[in-house]
PQR file of N, CA, C, O and H, with PARSE charges and radii, in Angstrom:
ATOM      1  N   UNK A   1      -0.205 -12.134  27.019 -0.4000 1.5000
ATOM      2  CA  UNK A   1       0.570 -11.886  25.815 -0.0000 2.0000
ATOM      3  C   UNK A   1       1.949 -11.388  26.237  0.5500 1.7000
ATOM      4  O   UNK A   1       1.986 -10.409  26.983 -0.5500 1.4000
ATOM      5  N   UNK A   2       3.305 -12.068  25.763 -0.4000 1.5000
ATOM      6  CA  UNK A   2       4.404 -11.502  26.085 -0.0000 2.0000
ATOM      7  C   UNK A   2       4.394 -10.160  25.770  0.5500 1.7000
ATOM      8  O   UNK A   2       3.565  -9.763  24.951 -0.5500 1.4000
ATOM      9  H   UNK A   2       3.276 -12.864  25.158  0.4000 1.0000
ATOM     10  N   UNK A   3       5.412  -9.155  26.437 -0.4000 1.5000
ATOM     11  CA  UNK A   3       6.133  -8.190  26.280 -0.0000 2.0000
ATOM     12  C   UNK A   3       6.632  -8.182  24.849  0.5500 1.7000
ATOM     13  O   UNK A   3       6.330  -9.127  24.120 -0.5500 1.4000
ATOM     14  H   UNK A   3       6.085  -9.478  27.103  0.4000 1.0000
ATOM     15  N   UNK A   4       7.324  -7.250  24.425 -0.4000 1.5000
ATOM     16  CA  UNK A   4       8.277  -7.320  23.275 -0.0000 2.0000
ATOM     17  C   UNK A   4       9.635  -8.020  23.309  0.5500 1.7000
ATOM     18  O   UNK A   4      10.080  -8.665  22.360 -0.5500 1.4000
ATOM     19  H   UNK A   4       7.569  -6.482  25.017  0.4000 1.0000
ATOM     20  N   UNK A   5      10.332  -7.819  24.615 -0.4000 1.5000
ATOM     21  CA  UNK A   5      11.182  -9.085  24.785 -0.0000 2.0000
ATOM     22  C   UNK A   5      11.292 -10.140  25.269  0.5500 1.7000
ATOM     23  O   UNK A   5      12.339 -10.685  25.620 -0.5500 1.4000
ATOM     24  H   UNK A   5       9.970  -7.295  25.386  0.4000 1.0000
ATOM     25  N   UNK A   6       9.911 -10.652  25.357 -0.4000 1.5000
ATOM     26  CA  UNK A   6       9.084 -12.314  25.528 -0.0000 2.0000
ATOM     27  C   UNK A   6       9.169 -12.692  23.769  0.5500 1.7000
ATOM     28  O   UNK A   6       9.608 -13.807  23.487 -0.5500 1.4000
ATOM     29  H   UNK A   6       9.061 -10.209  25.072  0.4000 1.0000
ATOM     30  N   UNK A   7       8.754 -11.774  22.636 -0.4000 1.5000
ATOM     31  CA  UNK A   7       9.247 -12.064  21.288 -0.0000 2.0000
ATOM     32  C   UNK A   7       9.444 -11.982  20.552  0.5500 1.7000
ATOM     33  O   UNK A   7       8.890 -12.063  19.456 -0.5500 1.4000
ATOM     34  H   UNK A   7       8.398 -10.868  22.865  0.4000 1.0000
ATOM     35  N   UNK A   8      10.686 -11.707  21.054 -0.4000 1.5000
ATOM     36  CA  UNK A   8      11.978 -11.976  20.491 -0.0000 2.0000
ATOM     37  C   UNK A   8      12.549 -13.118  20.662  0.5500 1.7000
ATOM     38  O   UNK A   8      13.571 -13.322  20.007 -0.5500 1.4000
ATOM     39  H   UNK A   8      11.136 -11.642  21.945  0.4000 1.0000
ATOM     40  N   UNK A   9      12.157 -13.961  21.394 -0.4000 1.5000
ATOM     41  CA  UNK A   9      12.638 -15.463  21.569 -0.0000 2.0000
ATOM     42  C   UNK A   9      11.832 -16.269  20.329  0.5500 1.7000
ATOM     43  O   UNK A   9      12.295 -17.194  19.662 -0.5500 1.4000
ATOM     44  H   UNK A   9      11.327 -13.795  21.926  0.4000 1.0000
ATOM     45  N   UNK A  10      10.479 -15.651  20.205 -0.4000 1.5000
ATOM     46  CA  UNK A  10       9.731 -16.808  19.254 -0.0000 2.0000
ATOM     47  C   UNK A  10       9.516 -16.178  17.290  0.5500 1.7000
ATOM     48  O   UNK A  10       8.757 -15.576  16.529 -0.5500 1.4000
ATOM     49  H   UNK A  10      10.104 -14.899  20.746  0.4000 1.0000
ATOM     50  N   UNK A  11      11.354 -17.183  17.408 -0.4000 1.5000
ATOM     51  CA  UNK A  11      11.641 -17.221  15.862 -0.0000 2.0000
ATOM     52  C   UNK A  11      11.479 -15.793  15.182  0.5500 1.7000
ATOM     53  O   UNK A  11      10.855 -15.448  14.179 -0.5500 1.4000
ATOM     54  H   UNK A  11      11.970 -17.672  18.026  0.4000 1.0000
ATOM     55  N   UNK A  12      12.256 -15.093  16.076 -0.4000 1.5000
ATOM     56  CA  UNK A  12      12.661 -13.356  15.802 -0.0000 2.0000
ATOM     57  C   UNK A  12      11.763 -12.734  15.139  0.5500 1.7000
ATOM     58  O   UNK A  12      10.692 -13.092  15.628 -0.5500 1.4000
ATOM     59  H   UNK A  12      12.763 -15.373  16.891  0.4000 1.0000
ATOM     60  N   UNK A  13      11.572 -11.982  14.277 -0.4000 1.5000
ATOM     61  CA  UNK A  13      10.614 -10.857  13.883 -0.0000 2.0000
ATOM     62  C   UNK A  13       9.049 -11.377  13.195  0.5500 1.7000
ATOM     63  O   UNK A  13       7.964 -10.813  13.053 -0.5500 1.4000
ATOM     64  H   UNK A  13      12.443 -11.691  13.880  0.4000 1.0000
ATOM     65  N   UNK A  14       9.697 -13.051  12.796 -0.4000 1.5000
ATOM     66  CA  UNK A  14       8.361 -12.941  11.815 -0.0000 2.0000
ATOM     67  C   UNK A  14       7.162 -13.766  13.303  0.5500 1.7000
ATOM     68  O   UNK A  14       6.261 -14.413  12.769 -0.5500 1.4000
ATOM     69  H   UNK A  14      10.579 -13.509  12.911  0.4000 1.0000
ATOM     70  N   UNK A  15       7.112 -13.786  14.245 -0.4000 1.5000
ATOM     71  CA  UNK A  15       6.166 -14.076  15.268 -0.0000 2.0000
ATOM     72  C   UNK A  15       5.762 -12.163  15.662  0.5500 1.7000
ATOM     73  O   UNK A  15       4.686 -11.921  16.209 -0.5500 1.4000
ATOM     74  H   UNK A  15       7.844 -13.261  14.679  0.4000 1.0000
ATOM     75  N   UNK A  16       6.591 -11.159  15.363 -0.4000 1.5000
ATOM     76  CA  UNK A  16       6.063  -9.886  15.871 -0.0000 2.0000
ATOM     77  C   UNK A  16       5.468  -9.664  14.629  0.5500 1.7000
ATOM     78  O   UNK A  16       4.295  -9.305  14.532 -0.5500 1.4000
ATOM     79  H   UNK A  16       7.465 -11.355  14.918  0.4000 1.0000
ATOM     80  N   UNK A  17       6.022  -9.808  13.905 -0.4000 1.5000
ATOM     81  CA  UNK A  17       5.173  -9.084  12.288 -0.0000 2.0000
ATOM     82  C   UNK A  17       3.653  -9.968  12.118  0.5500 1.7000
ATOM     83  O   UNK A  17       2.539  -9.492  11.904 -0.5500 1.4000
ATOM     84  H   UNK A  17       6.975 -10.100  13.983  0.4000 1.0000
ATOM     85  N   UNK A  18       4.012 -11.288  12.281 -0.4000 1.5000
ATOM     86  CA  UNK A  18       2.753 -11.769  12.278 -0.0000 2.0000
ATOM     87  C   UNK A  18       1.405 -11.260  13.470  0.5500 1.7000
ATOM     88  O   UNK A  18       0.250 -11.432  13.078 -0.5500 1.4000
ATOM     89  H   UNK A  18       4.917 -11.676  12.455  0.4000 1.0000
ATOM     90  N   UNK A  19       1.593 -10.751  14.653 -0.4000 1.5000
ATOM     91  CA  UNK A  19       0.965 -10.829  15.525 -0.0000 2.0000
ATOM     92  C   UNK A  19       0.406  -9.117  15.068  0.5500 1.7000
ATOM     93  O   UNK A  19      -0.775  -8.833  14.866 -0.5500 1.4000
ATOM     94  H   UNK A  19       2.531 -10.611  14.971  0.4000 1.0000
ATOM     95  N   UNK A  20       1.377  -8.297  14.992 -0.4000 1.5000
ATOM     96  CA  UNK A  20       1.079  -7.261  14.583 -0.0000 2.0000
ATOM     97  C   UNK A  20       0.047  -7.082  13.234  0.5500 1.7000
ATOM     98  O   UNK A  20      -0.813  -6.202  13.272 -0.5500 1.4000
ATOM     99  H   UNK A  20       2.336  -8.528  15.156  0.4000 1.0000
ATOM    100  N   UNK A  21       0.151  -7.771  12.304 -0.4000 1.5000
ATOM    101  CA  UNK A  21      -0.251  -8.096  11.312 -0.0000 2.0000
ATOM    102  C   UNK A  21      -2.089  -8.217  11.659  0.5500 1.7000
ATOM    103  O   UNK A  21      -3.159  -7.686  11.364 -0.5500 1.4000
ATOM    104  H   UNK A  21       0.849  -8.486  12.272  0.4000 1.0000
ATOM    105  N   UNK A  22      -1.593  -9.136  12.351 -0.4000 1.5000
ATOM    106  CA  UNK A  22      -3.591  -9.546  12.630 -0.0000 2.0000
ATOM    107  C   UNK A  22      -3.965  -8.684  13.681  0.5500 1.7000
ATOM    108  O   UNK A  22      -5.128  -8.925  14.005 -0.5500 1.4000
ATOM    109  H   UNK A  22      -0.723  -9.568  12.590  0.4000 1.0000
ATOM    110  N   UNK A  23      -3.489  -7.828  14.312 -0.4000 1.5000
ATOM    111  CA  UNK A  23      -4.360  -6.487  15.058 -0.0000 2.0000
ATOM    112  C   UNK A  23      -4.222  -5.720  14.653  0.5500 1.7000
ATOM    113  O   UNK A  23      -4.792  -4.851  15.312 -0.5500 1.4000
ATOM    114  H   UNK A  23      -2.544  -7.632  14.049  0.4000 1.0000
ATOM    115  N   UNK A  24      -3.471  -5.077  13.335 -0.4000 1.5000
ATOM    116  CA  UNK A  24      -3.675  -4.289  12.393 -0.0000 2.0000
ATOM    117  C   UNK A  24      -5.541  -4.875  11.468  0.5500 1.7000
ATOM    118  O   UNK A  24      -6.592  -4.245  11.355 -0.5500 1.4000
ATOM    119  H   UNK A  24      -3.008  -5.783  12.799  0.4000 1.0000
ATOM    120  N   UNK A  25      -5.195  -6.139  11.058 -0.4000 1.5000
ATOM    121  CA  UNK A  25      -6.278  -6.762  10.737 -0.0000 2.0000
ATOM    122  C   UNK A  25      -7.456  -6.656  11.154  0.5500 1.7000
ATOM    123  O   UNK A  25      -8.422  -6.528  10.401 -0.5500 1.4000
ATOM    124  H   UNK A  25      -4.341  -6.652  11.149  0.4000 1.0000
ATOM    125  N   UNK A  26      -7.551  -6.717  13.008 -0.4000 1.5000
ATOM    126  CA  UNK A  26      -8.828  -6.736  13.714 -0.0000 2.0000
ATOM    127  C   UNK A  26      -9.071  -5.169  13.764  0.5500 1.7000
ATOM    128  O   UNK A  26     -10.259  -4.956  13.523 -0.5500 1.4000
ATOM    129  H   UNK A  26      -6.767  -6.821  13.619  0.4000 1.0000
ATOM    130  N   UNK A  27      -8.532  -4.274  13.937 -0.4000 1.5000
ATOM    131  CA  UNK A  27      -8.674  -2.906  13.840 -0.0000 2.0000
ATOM    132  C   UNK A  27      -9.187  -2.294  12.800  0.5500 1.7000
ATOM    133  O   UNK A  27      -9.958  -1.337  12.874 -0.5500 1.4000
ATOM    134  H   UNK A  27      -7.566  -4.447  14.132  0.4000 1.0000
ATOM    135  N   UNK A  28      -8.720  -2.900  11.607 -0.4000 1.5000
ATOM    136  CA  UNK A  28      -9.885  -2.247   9.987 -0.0000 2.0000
ATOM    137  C   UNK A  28     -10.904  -2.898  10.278  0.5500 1.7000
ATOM    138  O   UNK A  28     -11.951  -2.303  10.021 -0.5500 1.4000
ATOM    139  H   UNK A  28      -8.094  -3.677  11.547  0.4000 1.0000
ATOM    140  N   UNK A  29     -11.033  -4.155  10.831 -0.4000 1.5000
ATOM    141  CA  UNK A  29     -12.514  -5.461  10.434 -0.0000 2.0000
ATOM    142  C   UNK A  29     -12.932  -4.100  11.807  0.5500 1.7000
ATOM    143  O   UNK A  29     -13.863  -3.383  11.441 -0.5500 1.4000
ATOM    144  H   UNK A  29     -10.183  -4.638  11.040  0.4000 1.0000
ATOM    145  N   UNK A  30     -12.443  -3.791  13.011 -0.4000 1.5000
ATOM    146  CA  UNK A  30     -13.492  -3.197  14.204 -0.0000 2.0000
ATOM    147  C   UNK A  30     -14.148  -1.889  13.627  0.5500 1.7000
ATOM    148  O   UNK A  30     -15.330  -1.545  13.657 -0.5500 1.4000
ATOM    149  H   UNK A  30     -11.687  -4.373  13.308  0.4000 1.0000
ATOM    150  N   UNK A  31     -12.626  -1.012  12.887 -0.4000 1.5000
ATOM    151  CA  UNK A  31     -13.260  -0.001  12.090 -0.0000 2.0000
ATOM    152  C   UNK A  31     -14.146   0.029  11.311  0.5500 1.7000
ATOM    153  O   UNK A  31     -14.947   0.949  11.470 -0.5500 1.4000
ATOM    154  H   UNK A  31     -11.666  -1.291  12.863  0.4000 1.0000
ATOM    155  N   UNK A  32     -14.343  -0.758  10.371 -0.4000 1.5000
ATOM    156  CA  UNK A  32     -15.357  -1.010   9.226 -0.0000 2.0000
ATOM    157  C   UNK A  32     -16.683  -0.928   9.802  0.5500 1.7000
ATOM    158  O   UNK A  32     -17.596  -0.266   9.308 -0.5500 1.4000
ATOM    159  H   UNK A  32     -13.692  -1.506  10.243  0.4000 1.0000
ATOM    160  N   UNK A  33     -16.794  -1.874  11.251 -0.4000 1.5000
ATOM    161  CA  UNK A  33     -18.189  -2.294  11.938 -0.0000 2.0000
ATOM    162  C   UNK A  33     -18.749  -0.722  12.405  0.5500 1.7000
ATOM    163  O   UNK A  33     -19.969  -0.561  12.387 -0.5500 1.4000
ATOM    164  H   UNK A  33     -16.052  -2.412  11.652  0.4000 1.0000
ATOM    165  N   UNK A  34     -17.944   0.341  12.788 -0.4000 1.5000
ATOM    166  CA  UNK A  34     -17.959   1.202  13.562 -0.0000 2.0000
ATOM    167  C   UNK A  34     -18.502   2.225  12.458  0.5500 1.7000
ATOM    168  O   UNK A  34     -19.385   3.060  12.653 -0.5500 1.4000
ATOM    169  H   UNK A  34     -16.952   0.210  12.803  0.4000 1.0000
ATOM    170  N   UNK A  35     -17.713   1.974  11.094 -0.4000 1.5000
ATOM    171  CA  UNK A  35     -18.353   3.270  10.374 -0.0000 2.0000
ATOM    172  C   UNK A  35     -19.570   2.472   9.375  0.5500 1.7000
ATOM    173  O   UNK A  35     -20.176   3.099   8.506 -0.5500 1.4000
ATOM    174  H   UNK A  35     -16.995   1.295  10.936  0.4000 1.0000
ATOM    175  N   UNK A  36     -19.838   0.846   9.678 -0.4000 1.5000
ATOM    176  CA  UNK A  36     -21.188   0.904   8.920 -0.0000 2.0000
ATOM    177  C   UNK A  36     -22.042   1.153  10.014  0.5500 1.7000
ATOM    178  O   UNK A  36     -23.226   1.330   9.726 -0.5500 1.4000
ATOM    179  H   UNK A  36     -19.346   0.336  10.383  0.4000 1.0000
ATOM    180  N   UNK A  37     -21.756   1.203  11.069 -0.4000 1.5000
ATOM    181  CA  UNK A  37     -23.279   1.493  12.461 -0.0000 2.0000
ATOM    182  C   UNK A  37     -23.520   2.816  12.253  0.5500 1.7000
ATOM    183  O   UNK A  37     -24.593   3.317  12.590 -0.5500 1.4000
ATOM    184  H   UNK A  37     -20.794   1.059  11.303  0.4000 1.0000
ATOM    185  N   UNK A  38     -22.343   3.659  11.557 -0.4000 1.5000
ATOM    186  CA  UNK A  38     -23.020   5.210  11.269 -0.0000 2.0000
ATOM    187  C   UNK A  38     -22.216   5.889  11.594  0.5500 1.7000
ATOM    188  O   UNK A  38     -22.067   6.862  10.856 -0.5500 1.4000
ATOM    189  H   UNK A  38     -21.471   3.251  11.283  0.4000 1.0000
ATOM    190  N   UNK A  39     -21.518   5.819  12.495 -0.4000 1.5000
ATOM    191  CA  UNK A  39     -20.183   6.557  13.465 -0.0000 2.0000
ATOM    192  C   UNK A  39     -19.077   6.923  12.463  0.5500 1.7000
ATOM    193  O   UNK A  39     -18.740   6.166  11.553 -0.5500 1.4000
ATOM    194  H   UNK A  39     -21.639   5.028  13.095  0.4000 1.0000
ATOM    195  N   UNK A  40     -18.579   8.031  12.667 -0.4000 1.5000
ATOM    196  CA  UNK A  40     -17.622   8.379  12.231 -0.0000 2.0000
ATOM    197  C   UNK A  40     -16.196   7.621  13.036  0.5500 1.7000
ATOM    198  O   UNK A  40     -16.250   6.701  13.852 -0.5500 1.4000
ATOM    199  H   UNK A  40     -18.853   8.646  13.406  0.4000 1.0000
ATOM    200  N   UNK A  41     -14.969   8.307  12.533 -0.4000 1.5000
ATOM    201  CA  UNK A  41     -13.549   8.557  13.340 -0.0000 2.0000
ATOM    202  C   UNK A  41     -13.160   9.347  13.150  0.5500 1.7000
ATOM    203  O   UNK A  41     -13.382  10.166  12.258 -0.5500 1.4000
ATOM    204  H   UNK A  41     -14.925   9.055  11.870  0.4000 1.0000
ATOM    205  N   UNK A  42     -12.171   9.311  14.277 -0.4000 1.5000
ATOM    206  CA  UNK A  42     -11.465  10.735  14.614 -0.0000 2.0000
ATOM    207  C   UNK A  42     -10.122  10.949  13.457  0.5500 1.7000
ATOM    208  O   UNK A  42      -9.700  12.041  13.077 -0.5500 1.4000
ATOM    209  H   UNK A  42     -11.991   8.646  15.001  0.4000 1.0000
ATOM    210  N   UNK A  43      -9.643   9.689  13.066 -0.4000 1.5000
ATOM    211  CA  UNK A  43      -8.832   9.360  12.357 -0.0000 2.0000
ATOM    212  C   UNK A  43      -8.870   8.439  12.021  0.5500 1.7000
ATOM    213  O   UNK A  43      -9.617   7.661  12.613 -0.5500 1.4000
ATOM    214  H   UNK A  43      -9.985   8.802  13.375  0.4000 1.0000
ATOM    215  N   UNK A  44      -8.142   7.994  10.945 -0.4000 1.5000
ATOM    216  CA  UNK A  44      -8.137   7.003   9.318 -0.0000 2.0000
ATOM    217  C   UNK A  44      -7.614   5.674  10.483  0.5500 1.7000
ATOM    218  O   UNK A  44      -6.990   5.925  11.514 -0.5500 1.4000
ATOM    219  H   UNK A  44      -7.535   8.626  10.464  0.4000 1.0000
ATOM    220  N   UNK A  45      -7.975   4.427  10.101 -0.4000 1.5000
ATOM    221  CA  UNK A  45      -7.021   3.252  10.999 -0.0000 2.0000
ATOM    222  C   UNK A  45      -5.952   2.549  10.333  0.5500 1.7000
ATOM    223  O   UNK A  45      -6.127   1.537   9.654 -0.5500 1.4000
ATOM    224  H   UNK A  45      -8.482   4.223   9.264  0.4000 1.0000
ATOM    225  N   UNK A  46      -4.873   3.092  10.537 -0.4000 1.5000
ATOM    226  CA  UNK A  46      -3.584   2.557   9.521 -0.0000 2.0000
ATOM    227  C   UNK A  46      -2.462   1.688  10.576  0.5500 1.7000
ATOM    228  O   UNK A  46      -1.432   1.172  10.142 -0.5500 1.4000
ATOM    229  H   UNK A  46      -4.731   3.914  11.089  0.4000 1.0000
ATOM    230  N   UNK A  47      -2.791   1.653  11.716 -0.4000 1.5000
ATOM    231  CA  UNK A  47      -2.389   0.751  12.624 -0.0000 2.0000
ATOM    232  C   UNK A  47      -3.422  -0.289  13.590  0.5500 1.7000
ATOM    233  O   UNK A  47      -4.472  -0.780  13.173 -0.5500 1.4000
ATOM    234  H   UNK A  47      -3.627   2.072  12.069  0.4000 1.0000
ATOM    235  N   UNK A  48      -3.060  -0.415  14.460 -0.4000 1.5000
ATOM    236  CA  UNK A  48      -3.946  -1.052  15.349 -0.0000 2.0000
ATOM    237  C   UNK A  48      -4.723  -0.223  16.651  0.5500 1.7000
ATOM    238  O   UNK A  48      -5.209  -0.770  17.641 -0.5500 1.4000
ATOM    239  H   UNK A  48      -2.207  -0.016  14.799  0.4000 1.0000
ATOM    240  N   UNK A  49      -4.701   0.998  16.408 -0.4000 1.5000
ATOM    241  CA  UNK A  49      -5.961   1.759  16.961 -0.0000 2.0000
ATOM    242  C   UNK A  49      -6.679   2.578  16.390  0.5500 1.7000
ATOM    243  O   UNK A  49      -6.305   3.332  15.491 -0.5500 1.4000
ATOM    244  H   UNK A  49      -4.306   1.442  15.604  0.4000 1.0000
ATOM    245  N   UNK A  50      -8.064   2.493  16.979 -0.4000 1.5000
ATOM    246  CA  UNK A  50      -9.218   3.014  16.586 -0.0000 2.0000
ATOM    247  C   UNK A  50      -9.771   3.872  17.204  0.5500 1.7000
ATOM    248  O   UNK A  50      -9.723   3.807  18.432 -0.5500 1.4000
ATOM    249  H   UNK A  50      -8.367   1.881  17.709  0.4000 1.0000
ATOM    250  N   UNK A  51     -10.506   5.003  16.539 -0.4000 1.5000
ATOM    251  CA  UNK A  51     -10.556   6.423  17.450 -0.0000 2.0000
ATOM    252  C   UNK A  51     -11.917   6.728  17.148  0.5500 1.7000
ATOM    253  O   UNK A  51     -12.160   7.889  16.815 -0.5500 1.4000
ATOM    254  H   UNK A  51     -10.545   5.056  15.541  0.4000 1.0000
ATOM    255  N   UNK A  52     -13.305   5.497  17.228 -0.4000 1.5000
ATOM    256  CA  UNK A  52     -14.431   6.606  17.159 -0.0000 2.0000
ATOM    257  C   UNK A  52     -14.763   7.511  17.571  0.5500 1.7000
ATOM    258  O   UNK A  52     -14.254   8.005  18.577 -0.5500 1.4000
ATOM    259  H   UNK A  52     -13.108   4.554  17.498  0.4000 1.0000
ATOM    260  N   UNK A  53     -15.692   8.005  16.950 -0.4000 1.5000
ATOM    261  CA  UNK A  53     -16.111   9.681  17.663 -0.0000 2.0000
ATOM    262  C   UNK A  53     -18.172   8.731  18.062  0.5500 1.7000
ATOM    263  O   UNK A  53     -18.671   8.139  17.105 -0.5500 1.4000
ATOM    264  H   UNK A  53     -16.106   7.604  16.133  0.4000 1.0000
ATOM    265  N   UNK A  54     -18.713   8.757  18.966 -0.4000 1.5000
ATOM    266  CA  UNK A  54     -19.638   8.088  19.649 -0.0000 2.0000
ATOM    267  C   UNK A  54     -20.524   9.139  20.163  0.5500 1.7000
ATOM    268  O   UNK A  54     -20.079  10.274  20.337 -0.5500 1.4000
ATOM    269  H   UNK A  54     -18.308   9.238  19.744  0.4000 1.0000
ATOM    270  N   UNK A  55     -21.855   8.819  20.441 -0.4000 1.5000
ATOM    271  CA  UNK A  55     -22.445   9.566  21.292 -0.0000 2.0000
ATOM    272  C   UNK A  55     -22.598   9.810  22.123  0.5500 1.7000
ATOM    273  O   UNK A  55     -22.528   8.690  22.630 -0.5500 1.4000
ATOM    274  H   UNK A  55     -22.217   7.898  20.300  0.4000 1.0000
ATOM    275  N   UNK A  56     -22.869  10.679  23.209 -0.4000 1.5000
ATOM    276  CA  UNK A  56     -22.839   9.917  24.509 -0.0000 2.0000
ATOM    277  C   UNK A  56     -23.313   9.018  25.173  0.5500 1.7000
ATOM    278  O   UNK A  56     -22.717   8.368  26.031 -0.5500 1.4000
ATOM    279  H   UNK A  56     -22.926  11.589  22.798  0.4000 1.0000
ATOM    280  N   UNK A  57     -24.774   8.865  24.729 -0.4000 1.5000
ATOM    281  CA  UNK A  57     -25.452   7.837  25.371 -0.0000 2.0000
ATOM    282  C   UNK A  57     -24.745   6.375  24.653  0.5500 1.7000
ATOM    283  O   UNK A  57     -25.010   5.295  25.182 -0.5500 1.4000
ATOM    284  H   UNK A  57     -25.258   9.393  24.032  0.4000 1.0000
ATOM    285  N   UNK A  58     -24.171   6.409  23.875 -0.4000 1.5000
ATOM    286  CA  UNK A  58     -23.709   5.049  23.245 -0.0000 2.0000
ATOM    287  C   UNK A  58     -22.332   4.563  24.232  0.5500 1.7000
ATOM    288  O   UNK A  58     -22.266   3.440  24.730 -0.5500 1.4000
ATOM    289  H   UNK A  58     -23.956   7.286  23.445  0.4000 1.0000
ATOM    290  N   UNK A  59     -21.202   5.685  24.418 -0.4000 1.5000
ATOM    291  CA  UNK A  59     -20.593   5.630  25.158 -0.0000 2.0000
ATOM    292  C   UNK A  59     -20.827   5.696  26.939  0.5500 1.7000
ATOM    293  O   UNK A  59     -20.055   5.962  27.859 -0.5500 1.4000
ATOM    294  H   UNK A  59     -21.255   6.597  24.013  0.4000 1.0000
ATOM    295  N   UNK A  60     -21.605   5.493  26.911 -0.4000 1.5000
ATOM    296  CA  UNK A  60     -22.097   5.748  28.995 -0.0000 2.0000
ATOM    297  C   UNK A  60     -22.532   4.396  28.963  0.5500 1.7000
ATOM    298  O   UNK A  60     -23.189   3.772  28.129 -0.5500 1.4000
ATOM    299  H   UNK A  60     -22.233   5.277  26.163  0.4000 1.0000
ATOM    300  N   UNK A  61     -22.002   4.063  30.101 -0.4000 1.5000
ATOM    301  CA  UNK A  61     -22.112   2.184  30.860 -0.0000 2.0000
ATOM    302  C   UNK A  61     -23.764   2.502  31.308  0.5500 1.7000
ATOM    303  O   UNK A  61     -24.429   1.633  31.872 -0.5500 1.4000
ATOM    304  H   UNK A  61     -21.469   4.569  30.779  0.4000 1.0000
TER
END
């Protein structure tokens, strides 16, 4: 995935707004999955990161 000034070449803002757009997108659809499995967050998802709060054994490889 380019940098931020990789695009800016592709047709100025509306290729960043769009891209931004749909990982804002995948971040509520990841959030949603996260608080119907039961899990809380640490905070609300109004961008493109997500902050569950997990157990440990859920979180340990």
């Amino acid at each position: 995935m380019p940098g931020i000034r990789g695009l800016q070449g592709l047709s100025g803002d509306v290729a960043f707004t769009s891209m931004a757009q749909h990982a804002n997108a995948m971040a509520a659809k990841l959030a949603s999955g996260i608080t119907s499995a039961g899990h809380a967050l640490a905070a609300d998802t109004e961008t493109n990161q997500v902050f569950p709060i997990l157990p440990d054994p859920t979180a340990t490889p």
